[in-house]
N, CA, C and O atoms as a GROMACS GRO file, in nm:
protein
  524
    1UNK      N    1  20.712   6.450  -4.834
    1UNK     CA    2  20.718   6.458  -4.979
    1UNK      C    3  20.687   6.601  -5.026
    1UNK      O    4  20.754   6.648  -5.118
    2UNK      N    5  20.568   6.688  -4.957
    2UNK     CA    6  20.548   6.783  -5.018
    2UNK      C    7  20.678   6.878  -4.978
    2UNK      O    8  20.742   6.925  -5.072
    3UNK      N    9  20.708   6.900  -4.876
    3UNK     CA   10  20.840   6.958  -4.780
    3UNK      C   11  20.936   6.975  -4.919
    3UNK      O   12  20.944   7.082  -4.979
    4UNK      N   13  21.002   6.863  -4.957
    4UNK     CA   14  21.049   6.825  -5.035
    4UNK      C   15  21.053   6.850  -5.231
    4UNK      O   16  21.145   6.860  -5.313
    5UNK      N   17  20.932   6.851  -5.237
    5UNK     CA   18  20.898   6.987  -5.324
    5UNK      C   19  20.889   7.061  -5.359
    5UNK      O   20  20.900   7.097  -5.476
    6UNK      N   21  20.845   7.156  -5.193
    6UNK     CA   22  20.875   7.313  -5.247
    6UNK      C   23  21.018   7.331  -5.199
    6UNK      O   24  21.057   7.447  -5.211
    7UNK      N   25  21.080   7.270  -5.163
    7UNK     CA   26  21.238   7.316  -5.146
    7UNK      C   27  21.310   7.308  -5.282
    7UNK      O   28  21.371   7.398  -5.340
    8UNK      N   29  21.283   7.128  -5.337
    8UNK     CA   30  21.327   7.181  -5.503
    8UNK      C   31  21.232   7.270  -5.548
    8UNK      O   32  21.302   7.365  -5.582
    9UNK      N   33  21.136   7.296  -5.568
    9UNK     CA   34  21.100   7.430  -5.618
    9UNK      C   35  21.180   7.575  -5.605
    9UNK      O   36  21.214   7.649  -5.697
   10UNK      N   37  21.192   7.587  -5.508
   10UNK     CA   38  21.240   7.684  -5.450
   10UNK      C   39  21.440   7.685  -5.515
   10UNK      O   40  21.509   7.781  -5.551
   11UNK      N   41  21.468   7.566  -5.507
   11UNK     CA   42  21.576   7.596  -5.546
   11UNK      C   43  21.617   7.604  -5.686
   11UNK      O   44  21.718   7.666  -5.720
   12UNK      N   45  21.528   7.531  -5.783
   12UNK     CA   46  21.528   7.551  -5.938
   12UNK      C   47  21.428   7.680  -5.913
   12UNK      O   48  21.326   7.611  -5.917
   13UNK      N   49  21.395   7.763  -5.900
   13UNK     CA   50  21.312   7.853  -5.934
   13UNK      C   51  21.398   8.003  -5.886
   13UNK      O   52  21.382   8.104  -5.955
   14UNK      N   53  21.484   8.004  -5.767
   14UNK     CA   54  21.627   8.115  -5.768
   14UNK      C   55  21.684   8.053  -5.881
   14UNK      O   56  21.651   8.113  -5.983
   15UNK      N   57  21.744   7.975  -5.899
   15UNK     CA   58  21.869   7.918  -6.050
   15UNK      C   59  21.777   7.956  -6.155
   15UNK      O   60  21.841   8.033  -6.227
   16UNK      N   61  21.647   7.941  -6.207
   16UNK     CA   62  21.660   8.013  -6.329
   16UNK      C   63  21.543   8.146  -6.326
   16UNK      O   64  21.534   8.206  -6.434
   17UNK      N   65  21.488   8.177  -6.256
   17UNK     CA   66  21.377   8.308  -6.227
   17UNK      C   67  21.412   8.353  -6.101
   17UNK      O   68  21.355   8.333  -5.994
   18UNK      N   69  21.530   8.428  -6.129
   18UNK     CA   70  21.572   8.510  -6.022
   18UNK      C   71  21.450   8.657  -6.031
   18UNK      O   72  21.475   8.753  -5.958
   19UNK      N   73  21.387   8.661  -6.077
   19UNK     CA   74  21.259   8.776  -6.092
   19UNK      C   75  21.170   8.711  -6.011
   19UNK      O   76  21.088   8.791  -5.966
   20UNK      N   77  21.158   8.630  -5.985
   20UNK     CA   78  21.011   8.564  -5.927
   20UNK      C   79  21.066   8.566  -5.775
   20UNK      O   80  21.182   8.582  -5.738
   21UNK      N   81  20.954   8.546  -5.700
   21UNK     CA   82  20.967   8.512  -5.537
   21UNK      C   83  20.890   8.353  -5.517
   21UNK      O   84  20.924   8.263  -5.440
   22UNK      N   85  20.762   8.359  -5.628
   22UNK     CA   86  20.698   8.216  -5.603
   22UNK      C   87  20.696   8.157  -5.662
   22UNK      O   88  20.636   8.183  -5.767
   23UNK      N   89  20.766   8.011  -5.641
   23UNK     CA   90  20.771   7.878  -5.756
   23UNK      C   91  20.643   7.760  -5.679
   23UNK      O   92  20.617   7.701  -5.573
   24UNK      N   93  20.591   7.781  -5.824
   24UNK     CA   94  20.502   7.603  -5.812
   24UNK      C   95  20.571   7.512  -5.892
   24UNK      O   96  20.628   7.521  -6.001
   25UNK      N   97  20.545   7.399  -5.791
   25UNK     CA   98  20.698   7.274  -5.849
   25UNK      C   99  20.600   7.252  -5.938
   25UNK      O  100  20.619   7.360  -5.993
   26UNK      N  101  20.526   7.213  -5.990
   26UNK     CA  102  20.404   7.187  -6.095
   26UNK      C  103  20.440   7.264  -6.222
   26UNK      O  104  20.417   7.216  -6.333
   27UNK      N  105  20.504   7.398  -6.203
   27UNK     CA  106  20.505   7.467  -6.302
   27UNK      C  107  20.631   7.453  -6.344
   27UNK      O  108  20.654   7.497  -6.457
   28UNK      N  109  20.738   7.391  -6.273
   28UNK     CA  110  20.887   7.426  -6.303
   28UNK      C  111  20.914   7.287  -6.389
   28UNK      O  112  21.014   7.224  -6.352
   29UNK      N  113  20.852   7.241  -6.480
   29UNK     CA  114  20.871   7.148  -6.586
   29UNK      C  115  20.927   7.139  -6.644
   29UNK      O  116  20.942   7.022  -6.682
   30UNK      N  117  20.994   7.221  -6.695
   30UNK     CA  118  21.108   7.232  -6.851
   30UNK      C  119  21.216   7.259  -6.740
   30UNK      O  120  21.293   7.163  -6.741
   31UNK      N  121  21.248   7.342  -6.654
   31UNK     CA  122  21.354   7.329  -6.546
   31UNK      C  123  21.393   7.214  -6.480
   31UNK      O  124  21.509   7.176  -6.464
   32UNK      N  125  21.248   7.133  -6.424
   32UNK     CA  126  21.305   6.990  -6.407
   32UNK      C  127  21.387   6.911  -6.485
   32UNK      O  128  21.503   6.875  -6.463
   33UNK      N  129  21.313   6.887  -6.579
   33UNK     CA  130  21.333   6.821  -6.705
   33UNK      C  131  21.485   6.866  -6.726
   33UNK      O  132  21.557   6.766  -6.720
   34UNK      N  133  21.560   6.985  -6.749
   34UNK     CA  134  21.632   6.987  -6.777
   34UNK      C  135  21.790   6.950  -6.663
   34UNK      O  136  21.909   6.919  -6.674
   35UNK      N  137  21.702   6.977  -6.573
   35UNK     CA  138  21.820   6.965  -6.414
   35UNK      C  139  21.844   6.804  -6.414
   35UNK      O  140  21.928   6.750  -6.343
   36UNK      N  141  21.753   6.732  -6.507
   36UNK     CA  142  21.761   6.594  -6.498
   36UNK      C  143  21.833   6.541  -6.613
   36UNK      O  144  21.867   6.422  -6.617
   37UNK      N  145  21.858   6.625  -6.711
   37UNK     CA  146  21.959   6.538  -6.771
   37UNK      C  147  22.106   6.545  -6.717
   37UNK      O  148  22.166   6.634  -6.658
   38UNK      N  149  22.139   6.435  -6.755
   38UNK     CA  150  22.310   6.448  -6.721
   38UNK      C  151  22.395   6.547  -6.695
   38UNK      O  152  22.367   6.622  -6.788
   39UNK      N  153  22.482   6.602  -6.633
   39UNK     CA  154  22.544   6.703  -6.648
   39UNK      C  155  22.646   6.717  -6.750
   39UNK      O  156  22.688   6.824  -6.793
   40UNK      N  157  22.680   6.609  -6.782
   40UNK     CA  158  22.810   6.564  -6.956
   40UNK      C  159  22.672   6.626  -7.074
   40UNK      O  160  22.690   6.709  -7.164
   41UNK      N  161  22.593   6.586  -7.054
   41UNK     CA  162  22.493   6.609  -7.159
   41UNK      C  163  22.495   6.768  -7.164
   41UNK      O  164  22.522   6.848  -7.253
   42UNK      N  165  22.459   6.778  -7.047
   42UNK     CA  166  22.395   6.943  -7.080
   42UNK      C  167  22.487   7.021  -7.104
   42UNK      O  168  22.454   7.128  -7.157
   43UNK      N  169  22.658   6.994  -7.069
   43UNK     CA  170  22.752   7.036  -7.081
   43UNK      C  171  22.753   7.049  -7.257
   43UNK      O  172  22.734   7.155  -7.317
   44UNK      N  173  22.776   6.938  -7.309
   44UNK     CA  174  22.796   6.946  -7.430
   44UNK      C  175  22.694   7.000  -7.506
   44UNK      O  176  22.731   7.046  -7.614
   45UNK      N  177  22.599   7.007  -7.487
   45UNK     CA  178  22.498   7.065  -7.566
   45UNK      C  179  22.518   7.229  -7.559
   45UNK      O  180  22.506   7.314  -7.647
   46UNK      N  181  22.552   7.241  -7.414
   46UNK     CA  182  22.584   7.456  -7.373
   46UNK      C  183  22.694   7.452  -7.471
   46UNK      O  184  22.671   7.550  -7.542
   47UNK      N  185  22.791   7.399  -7.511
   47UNK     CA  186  22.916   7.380  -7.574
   47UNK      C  187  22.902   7.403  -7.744
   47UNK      O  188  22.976   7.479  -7.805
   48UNK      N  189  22.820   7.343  -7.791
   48UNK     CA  190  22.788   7.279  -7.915
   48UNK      C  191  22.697   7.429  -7.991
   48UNK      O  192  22.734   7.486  -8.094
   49UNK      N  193  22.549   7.473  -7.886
   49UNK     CA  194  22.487   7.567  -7.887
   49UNK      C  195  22.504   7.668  -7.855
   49UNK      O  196  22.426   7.757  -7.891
   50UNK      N  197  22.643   7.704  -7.749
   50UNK     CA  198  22.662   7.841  -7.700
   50UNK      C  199  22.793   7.870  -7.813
   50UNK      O  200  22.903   7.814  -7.802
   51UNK      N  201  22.762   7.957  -7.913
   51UNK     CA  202  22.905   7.947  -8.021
   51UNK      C  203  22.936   8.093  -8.003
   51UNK      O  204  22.878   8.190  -7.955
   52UNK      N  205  23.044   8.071  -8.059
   52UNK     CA  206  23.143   8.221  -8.036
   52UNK      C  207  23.063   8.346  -8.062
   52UNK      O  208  23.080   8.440  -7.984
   53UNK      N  209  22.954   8.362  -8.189
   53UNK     CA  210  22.865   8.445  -8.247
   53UNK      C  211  22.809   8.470  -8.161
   53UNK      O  212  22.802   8.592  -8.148
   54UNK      N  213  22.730   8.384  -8.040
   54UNK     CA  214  22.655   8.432  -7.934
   54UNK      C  215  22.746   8.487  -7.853
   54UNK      O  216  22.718   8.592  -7.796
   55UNK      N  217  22.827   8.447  -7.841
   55UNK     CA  218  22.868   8.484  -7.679
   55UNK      C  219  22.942   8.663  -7.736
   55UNK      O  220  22.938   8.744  -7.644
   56UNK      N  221  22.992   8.711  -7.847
   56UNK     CA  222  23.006   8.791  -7.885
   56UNK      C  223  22.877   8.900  -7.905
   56UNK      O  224  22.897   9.022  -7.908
   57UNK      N  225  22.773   8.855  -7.915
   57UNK     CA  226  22.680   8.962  -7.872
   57UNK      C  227  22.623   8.960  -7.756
   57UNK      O  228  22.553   9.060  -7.740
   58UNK      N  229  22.623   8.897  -7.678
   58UNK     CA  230  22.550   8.893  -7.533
   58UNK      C  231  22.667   8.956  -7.417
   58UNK      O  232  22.784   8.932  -7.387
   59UNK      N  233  22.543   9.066  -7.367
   59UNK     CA  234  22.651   9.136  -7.297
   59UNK      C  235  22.503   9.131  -7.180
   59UNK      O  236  22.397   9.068  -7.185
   60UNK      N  237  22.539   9.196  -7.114
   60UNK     CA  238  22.396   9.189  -6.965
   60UNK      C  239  22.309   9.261  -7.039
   60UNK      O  240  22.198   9.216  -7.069
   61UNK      N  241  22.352   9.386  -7.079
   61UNK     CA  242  22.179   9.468  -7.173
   61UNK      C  243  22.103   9.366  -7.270
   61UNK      O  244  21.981   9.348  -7.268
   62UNK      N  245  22.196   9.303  -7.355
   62UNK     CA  246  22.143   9.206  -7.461
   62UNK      C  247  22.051   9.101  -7.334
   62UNK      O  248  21.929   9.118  -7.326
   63UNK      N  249  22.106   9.017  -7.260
   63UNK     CA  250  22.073   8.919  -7.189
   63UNK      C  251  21.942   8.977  -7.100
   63UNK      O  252  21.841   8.908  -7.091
   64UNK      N  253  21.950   9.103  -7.038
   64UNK     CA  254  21.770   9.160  -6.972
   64UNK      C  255  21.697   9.172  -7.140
   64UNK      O  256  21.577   9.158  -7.161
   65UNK      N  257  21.775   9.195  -7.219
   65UNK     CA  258  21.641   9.234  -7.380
   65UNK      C  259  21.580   9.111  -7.379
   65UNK      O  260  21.458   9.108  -7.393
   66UNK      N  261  21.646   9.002  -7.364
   66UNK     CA  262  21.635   8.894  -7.424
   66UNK      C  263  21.549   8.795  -7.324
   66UNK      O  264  21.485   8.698  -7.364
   67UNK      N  265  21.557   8.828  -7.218
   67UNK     CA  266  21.508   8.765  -7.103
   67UNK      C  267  21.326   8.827  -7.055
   67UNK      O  268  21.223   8.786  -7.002
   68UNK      N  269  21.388   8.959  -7.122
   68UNK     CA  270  21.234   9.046  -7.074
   68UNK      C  271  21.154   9.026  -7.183
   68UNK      O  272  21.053   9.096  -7.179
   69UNK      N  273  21.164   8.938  -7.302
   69UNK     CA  274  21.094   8.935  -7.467
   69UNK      C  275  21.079   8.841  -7.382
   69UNK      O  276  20.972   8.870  -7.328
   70UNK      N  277  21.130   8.715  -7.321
   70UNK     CA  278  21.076   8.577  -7.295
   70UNK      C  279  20.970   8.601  -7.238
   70UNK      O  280  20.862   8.569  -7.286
   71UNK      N  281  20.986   8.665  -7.118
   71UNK     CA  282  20.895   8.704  -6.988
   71UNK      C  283  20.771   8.748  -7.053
   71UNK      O  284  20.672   8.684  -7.019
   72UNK      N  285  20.754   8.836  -7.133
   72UNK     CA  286  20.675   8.884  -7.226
   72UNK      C  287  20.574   8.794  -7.359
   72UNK      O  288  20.468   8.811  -7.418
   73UNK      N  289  20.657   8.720  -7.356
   73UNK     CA  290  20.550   8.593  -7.493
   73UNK      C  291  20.575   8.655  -7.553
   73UNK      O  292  20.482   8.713  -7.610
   74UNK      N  293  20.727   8.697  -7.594
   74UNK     CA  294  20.764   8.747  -7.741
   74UNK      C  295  20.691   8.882  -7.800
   74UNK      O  296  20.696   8.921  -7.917
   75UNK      N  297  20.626   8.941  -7.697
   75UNK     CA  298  20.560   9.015  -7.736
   75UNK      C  299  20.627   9.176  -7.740
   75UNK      O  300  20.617   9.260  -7.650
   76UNK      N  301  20.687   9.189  -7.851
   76UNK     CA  302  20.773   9.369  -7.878
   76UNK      C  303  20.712   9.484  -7.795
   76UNK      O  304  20.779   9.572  -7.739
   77UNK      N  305  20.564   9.473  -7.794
   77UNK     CA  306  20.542   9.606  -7.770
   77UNK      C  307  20.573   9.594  -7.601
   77UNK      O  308  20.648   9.671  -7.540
   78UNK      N  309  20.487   9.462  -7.535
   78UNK     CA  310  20.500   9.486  -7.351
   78UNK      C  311  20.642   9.472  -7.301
   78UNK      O  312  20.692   9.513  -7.196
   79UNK      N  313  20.711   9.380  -7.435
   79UNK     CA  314  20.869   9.383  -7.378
   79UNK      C  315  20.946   9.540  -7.375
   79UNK      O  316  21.021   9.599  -7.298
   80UNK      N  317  20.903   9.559  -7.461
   80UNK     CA  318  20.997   9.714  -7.459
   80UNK      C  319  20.934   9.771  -7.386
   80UNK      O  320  21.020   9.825  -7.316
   81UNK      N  321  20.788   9.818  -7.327
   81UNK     CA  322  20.756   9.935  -7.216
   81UNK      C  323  20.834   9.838  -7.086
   81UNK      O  324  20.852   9.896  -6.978
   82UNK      N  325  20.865   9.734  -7.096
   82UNK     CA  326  20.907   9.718  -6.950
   82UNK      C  327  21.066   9.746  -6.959
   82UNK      O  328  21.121   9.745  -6.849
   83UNK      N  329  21.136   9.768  -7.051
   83UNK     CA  330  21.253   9.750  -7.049
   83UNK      C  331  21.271   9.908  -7.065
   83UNK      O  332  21.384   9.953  -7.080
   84UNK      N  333  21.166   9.988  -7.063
   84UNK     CA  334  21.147  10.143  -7.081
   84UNK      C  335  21.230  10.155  -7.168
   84UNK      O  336  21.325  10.212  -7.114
   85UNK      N  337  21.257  10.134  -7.283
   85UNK     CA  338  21.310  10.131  -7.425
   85UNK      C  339  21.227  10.180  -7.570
   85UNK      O  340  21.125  10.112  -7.578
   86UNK      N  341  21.235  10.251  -7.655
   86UNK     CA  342  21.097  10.204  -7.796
   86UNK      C  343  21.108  10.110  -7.812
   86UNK      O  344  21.210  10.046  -7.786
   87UNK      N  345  20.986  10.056  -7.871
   87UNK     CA  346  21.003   9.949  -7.938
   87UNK      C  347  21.056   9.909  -8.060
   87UNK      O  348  21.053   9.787  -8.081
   88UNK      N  349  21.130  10.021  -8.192
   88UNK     CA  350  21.218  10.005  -8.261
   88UNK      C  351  21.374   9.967  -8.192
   88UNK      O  352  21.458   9.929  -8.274
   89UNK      N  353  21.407   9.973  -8.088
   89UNK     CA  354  21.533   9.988  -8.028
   89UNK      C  355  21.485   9.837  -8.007
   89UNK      O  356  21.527   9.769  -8.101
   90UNK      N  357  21.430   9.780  -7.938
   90UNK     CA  358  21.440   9.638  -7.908
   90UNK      C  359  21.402   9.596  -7.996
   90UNK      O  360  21.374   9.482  -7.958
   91UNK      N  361  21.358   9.607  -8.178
   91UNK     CA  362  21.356   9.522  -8.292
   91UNK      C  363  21.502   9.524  -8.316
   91UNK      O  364  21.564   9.422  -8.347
   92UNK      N  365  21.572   9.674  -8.296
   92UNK     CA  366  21.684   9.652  -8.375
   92UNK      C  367  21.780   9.576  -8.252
   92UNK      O  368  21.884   9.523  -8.289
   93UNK      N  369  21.751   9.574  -8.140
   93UNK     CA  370  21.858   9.514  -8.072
   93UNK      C  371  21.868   9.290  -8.105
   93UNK      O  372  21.958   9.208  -8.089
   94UNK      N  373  21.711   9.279  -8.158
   94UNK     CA  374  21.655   9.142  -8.192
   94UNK      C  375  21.714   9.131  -8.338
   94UNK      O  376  21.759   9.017  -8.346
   95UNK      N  377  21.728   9.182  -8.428
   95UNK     CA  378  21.784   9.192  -8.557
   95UNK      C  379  21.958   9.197  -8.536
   95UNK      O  380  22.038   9.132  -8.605
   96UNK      N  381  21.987   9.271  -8.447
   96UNK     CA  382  22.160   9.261  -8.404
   96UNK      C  383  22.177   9.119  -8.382
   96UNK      O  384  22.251   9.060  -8.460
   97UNK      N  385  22.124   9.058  -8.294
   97UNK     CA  386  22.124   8.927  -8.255
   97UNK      C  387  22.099   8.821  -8.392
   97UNK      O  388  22.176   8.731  -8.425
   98UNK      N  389  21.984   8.855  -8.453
   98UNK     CA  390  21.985   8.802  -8.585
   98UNK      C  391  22.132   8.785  -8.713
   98UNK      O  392  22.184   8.692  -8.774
   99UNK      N  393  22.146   8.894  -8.705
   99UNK     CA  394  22.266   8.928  -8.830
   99UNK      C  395  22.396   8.875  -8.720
   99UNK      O  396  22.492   8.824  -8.779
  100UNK      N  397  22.404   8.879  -8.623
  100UNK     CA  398  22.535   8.793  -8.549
  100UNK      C  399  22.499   8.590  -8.516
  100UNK      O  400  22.577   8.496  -8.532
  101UNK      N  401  22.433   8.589  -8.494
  101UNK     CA  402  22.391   8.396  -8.433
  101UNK      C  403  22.339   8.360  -8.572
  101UNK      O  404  22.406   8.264  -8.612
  102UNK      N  405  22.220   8.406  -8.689
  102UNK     CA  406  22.162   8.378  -8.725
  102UNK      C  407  22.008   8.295  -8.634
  102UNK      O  408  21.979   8.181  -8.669
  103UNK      N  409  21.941   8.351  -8.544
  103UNK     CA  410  21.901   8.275  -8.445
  103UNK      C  411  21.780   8.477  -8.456
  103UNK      O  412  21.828   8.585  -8.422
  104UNK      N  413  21.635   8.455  -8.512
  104UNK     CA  414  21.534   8.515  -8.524
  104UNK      C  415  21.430   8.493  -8.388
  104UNK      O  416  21.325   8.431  -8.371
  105UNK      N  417  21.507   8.570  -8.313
  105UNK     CA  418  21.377   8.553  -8.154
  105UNK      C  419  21.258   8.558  -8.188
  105UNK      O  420  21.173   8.512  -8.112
  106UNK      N  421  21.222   8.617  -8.311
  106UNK     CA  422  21.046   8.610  -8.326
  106UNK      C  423  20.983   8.513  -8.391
  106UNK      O  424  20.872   8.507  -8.443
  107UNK      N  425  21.082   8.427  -8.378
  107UNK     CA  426  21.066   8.275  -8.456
  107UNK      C  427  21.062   8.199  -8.332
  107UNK      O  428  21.149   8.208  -8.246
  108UNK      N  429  20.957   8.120  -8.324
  108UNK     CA  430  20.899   8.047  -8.164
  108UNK      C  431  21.059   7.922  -8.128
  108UNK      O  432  21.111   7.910  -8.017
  109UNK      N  433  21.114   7.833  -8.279
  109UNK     CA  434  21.152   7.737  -8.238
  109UNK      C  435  21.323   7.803  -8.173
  109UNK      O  436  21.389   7.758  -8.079
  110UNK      N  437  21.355   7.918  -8.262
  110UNK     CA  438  21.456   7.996  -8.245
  110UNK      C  439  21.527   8.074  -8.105
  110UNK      O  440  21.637   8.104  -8.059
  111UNK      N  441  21.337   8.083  -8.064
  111UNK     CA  442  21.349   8.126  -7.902
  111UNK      C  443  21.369   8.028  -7.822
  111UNK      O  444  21.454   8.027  -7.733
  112UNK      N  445  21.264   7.905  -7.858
  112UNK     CA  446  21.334   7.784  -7.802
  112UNK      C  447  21.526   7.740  -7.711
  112UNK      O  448  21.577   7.716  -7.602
  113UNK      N  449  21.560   7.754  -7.854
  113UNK     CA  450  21.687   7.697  -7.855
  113UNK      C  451  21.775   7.824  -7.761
  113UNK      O  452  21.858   7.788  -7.678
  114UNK      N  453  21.753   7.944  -7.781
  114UNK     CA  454  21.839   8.042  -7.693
  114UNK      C  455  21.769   8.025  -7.553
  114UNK      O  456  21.846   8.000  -7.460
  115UNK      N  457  21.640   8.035  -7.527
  115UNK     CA  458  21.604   7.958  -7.417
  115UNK      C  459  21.674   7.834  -7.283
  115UNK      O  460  21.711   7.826  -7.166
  116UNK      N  461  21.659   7.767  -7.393
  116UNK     CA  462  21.681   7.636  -7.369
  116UNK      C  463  21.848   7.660  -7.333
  116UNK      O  464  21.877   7.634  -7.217
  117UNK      N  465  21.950   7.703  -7.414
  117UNK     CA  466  22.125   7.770  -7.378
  117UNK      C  467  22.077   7.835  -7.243
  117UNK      O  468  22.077   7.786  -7.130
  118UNK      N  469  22.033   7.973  -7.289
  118UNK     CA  470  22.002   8.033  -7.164
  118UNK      C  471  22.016   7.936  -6.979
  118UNK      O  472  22.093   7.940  -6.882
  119UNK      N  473  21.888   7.856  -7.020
  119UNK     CA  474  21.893   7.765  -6.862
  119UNK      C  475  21.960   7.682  -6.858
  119UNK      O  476  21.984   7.645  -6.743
  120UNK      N  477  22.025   7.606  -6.965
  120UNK     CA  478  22.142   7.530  -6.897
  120UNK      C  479  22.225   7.573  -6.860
  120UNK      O  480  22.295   7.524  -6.772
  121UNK      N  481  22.253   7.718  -6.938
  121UNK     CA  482  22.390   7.762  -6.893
  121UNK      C  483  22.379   7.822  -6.714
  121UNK      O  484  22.478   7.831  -6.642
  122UNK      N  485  22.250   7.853  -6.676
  122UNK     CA  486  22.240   7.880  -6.522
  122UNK      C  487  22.257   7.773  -6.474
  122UNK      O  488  22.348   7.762  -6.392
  123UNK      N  489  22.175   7.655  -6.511
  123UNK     CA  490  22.188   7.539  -6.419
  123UNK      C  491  22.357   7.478  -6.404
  123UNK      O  492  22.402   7.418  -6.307
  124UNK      N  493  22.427   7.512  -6.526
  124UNK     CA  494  22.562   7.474  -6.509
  124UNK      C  495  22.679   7.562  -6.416
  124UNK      O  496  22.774   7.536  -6.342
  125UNK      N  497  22.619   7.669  -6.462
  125UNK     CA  498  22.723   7.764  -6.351
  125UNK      C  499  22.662   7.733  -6.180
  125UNK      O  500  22.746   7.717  -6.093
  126UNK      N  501  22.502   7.724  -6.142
  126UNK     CA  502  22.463   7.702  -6.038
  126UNK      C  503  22.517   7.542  -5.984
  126UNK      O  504  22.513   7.486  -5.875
  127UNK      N  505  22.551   7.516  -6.075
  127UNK     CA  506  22.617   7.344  -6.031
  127UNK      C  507  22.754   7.360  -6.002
  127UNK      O  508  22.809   7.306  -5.906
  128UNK      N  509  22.807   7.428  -6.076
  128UNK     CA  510  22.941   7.502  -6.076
  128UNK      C  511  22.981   7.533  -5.893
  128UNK      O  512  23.062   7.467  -5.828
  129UNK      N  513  22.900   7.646  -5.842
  129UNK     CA  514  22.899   7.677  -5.733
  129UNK      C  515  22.892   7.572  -5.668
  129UNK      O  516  22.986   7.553  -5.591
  130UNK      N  517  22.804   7.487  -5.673
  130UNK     CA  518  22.783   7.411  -5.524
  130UNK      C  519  22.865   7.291  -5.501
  130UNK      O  520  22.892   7.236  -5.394
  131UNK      N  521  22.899   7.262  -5.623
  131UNK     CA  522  23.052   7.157  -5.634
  131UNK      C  523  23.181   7.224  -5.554
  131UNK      O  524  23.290   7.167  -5.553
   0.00000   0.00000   0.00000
């Protein structure tokens, strides 16, 4: 059983924290959770939530801004020294994103929901592959 654990650990934890080396299955909760809904589900929801507005601003720079604010707890100032950026450049790159999705990353439920796109859309392309 434990065997078995850290292997799904290990394998939801490359699919969505390709930064990390160590997953605790304990910690990978919202990844479970989400690898467990349906795949029609999660499909339609990436579908419904991933809209043209996003996908028109997300380019890989947008997607590390956006990924390194998560990593960070939303926090402007440690996100931008890691992204060796100012930290006006990553408000205005969070405000670009704003005035295109309508979707305010410094708004907790807002991060949520791009979040939440974010990992399904790995878990769907990583499903993608192994099909």
């Amino acid at each position: 059983e434990s065997f078995i654990e850290a292997q799904e650990a290990i394998n939801l934890g490359l699919m969505q924290q390709s930064n990390a080396s160590i997953f605790m299955f304990h910690k990978l909760l919202l990844e479970r959770f989400l690898q467990n809904i349906p795949r029609d589900a999660r499909k339609e929801f990436y579908d419904l939530a991933y809209s043209e507005s996003l996908k028109k601003v997300f380019n890989e720079e947008m997607l590390a801004t956006v990924l390194t604010f998560f990593d960070n707890n939303l926090n402007l100032s440690e996100a931008a020294r890691k992204l060796f950026i100012h930290r006006n450049t990553l408000i205005y790159r969070l405000e670009k994103i704003q005035k295109s999705t309508g979707l305010d990353l410094r708004n907790f439920d807002d991060a949520v929901l791009l979040k939440t796109v974010i990992m399904i859309g790995k878990s769907l392309s990583s499903n993608n592959r192994m099909e």
